[in-house]
Structures are given as structure tokens and as C-alpha cells.
C-alpha positions in Angstrom: 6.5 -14.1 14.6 2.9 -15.6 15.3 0.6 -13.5 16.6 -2.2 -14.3 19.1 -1.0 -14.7 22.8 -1.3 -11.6 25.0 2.7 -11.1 25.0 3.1 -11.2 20.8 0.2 -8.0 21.3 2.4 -6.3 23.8 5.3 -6.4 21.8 3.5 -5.7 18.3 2.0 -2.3 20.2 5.3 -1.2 21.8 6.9 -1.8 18.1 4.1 0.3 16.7 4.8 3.4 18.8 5.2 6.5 16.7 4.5 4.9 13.8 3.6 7.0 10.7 0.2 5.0 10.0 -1.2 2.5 12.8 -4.3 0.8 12.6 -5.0 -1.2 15.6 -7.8 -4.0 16.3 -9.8 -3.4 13.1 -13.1 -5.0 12.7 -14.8 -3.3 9.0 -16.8 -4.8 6.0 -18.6 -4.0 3.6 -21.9 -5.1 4.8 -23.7 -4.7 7.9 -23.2 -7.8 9.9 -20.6 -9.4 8.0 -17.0 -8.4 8.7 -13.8 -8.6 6.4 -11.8 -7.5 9.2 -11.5 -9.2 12.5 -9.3 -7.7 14.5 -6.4 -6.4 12.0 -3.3 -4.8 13.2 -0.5 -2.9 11.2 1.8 -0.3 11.4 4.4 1.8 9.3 7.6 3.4 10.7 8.6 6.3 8.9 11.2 5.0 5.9 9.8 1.2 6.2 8.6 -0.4 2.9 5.8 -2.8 4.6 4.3 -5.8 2.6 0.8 -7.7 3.6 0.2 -11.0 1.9 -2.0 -13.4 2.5 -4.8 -16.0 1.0 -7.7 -14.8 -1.3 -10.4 -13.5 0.7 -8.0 -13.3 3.8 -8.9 -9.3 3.6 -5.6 -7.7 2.5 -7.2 -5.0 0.2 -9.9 -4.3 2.6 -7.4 -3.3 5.0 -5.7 -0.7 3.0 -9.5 0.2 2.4 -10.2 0.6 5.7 -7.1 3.0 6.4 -8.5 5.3 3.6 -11.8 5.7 4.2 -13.3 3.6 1.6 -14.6 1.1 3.7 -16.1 2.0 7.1 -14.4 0.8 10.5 -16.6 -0.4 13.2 -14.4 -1.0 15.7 -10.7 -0.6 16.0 -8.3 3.0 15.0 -6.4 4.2 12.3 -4.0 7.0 13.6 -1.7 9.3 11.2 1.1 10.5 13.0 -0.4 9.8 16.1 -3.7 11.5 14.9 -6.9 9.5 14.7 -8.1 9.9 11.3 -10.6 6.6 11.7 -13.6 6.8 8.8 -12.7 10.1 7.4 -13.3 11.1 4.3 -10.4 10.2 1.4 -9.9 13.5 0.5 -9.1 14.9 4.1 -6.7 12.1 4.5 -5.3 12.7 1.4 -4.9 16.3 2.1 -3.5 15.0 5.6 -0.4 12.9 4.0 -2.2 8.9 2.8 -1.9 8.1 -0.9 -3.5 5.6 -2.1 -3.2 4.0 -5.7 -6.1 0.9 -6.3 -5.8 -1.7 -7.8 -7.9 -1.0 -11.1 -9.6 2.0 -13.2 -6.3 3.9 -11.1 -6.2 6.5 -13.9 -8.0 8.8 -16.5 -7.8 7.2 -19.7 -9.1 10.4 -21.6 -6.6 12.4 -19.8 -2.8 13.4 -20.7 -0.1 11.8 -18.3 0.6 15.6 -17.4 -3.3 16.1 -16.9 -3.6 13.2 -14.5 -0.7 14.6 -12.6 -2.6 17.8 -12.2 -5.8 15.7 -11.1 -3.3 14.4 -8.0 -2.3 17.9 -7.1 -5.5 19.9 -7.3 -6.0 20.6 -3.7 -2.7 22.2 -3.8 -2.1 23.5 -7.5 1.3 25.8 -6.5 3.0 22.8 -5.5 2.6 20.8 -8.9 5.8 21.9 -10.2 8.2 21.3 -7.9 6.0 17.5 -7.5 6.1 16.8 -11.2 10.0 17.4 -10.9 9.9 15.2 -8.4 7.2 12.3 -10.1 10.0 12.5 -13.5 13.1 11.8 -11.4 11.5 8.6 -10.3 9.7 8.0 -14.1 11.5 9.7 -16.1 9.2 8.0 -19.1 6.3 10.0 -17.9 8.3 13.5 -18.2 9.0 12.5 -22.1 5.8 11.4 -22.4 3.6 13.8 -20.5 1.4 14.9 -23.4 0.4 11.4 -24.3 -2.9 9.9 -23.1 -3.4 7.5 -20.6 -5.6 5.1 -22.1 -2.5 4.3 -25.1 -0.7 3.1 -22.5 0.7 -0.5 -21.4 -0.6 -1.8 -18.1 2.4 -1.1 -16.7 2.7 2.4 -17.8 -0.6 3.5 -16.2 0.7 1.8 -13.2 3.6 4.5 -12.8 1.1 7.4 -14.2 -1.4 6.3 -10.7 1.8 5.7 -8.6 2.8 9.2 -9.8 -0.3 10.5 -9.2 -0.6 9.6 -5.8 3.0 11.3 -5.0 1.6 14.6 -6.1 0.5 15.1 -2.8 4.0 14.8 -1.2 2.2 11.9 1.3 3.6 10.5 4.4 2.5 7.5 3.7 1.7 5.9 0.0 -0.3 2.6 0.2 -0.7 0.4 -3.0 -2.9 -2.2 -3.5 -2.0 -5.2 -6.0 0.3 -2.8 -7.8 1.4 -6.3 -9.9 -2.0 -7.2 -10.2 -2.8 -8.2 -14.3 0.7 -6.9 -15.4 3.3 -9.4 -17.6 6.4 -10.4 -15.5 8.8 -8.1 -17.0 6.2 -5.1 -15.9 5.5 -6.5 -12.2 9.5 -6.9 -12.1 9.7 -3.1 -12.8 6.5 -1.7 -10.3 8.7 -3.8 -7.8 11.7 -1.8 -9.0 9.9 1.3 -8.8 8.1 0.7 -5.3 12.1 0.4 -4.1 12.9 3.6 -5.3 9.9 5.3 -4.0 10.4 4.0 -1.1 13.9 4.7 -1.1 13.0 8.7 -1.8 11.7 8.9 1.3 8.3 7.7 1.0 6.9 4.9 3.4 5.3 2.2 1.2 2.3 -0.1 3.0 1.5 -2.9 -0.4 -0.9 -5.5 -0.6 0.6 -7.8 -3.5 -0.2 -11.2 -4.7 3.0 -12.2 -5.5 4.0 -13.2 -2.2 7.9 -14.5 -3.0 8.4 -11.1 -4.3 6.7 -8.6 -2.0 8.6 -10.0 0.8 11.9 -9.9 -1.2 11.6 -5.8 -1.3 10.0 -5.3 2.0 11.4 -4.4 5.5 8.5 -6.0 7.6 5.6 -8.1 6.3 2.2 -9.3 7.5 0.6 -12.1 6.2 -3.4 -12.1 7.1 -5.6 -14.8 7.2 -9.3 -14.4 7.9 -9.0 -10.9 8.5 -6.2 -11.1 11.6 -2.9 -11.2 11.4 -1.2 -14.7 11.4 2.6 -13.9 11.5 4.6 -11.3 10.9 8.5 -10.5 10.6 10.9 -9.7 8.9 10.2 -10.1 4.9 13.7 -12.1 4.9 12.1 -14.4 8.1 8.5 -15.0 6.8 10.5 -16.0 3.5 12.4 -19.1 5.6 9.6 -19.4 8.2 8.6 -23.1 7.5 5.4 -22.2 8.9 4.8 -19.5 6.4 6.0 -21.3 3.3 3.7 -24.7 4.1 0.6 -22.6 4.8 0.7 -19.6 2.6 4.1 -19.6 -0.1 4.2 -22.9 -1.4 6.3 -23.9 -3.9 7.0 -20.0 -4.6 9.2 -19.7 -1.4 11.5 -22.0 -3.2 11.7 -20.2 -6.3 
């Protein structure tokens, strides 16, 4: 679905009610004067795997930014279960239920995977056990491995050591940003893999991704931004067969 006309609003808003995380309207950048953001909407239903894609430059990681405090709003809400947690600091909202993993530097090299696990469950020590439990069922590599450091690892490994990380927390919502980004393709096939079953755990997933074909292959609902608004979205199985969508944004990878 386009978005733009008064009526696609309405119905976007109505959809969004009681949404786990809901950002409406968001104008943000990173410098005074010039916005990233123009207006951005998006919101996550408890359970939903939600993808954004989108051109470079179109503002896709600034949005994820925006929803955890790392780059300021100056207009527009970002509501957690119905709370308005706009511009607070990361570490409230990740005490609140947001993980976030970035895209790069997502881990401490010098650290054990064990030790890193710790570093995502300091504000609530007591619960690391019954977390790390949780963290190996999904990687069960990271449980063998847990005394290993993180800087030996493969690209890909790290990725599921700051994916893990982030879970520590038991968040509502866990928002990745290029998870793919720099990995070979056996490696993004398996963060895709892995995004599934997190998801499928119980964990609503918002991810930014690059590789558009395949983000919208795994996701319930998907966004696709240009110029820091949204431009469509559906479905991830409609935006893949929107002809609209594949001319100005897929490409050739639609038809892959």
C-alpha cells in the first residue's frame, strides 16, 4: 500500500493501535537543521517480524536510531506499550523492554562470549541464568563456546554473540540494524535463519536490512522508506509482487 493521502494515514494509525513499539510522524537528524527523518511512521504488533527497506540514504537506520535514543526526535512520538518513551536515554529504554544490536563494533572483542552476555544483563545480574539458558537454545554454538573471545570470531559469529546480547534483557521488542551487513552469503542466510527463530520465540523483530529480496521473504509486514517517509508498505509477500516496488526499489533482485 502507498502511503500519502489522508485515508492511507487513517488506516495505518487504526492498524497501529496497541502496537508494542509505535513511532508516529518522526522528523530527527543528526544535525540542527537538516533532517534524516521527515515524517516516518512504523509500528510493531506484538509477535510480528517487521522489515524496513529502502534506498541508501533513504534513513532506514536512523529510524531504528531514533526509537532508541541515539538520535534525538524533534518532532513526532515513539510509544512502548502505549508509553511515550520519545528521546530517552538507551539505557532506560533498554531497562524498559527495546534491544537494540547495531550494525558495527556490536560486541567486545577482548571479552569472552559468556562475558559479553553478562555485559547485556548487568542491570539485572539474577536473571542472567535463566537468559543465557535461553540465548543457547537459540545458539547453541555460543553455549559450547562461551569461554572463547569475541574478537576470534567470524563475522557471523559476533553477529549471534550481539543478537544474544541484546536478548539478555528479555525485551519486548529487539530491533536490528543491517544484521547482514558485511557477512558472506552462507552467514547472512543463517542471521536470517536466526532472526526467524528469534522471532518465532516470542520476540518481536523490527530490521533494517539491505538485502531487500530477503528481508521481505522472512517478514510479516514491511516498510520501504524513501527520503525519510514512508513510500509503501504491505505485506512482505505484496511489496515482493508490487510492480511498483520491484521497478523503483528491488530491481532485478525481486526476480531472483
Amino acid at each position: 500500500m502507498a502511503e500519502g493521502t489522508p485515508s492511507e494515514r487513517e488506516t495505518h494509525l487504526k492498524a497501529a493501535e496497541g502496537a508494542v513499539l509505535r513511532a508516529d510522524d518522526l522528523i530527527a537528524g543528526y544535525l540542527p537543521g537538516v533532517n534524516i527523518l521527515n515524517g516516518a511512521d512504523l509500528y510493531c504488533q506484538e509477535g510480528e517480524l517487521v522489515g524496513i527497506i529502502g534506498p541508501n540514504g533513504a534513513g532506514k537506520s536512523t529510524l531504528l536510531k531514533a526509537c532508541f535514543g541515539l538520535v534525538k526526535v524533534g518532532s513526532g512520538t515513539v510509544k512502548l506499550k502505549g508509553q511515550d518513551v520519545t528521546n530517552q536515554r538507551a539505557d532506560v529504554l533498554v531497562s524498559a523492554g527495546i534491544g537494540f544490536v547495531p550494525q558495527s563494533n556490536n560486541v567486545f572483542p577482548s571479552l569472552t562470549i559468556e562475558e559479553n552476555l553478562e555485559m547485556g544483563s548487568f542491570q539485572r545480574p539474577k536473571s542472567f541464568d535463566k537468559q543465557f539458558d535461553f540465548v543457547a537454545s537459540l545458539f547453541p554454538t555460543l553455549a559450547d563456546r562461551r569461554h572463547q573471545r569475541a574478537g576470534s570470531l567470524s563475522g557471523g559469529e559476533r553477529q549471534m554473540v550481539a543478537m544474544g546480547r541484546a536478548l539478555m534483557m528479555e525485551p519486548s521488542v529487539l530491533l536490528l540494524d543491517e544484521p547482514s551487513a558485511g557477512l558472506s552469503p552462507v552467514m547472512q542466510d543463517e542471521v536470517f535463519v536466526q532472526t526467524r527463530r528469534i522471532n518465532r520465540a516470542g520476540v518481536s523483530v523490527v530490521m533494517v536490512e539491505q538485502n531487500a529480496r530477503r528481508c521481505l521473504q522472512i517478514c510479516d509486514r514491511g516498510y520501504v522508506l524513501d527520503q525519510g517517509r514512508n513510500a509503501y508498505t504491505a505485506s512482505g509477500e505484496d511489496l515482493m509482487s508490487d510492480p511498483k516496488v520491484i521497478e523503483l526499489y528491488l530491481g532485478t533482485l525481486a526476480k531472483a
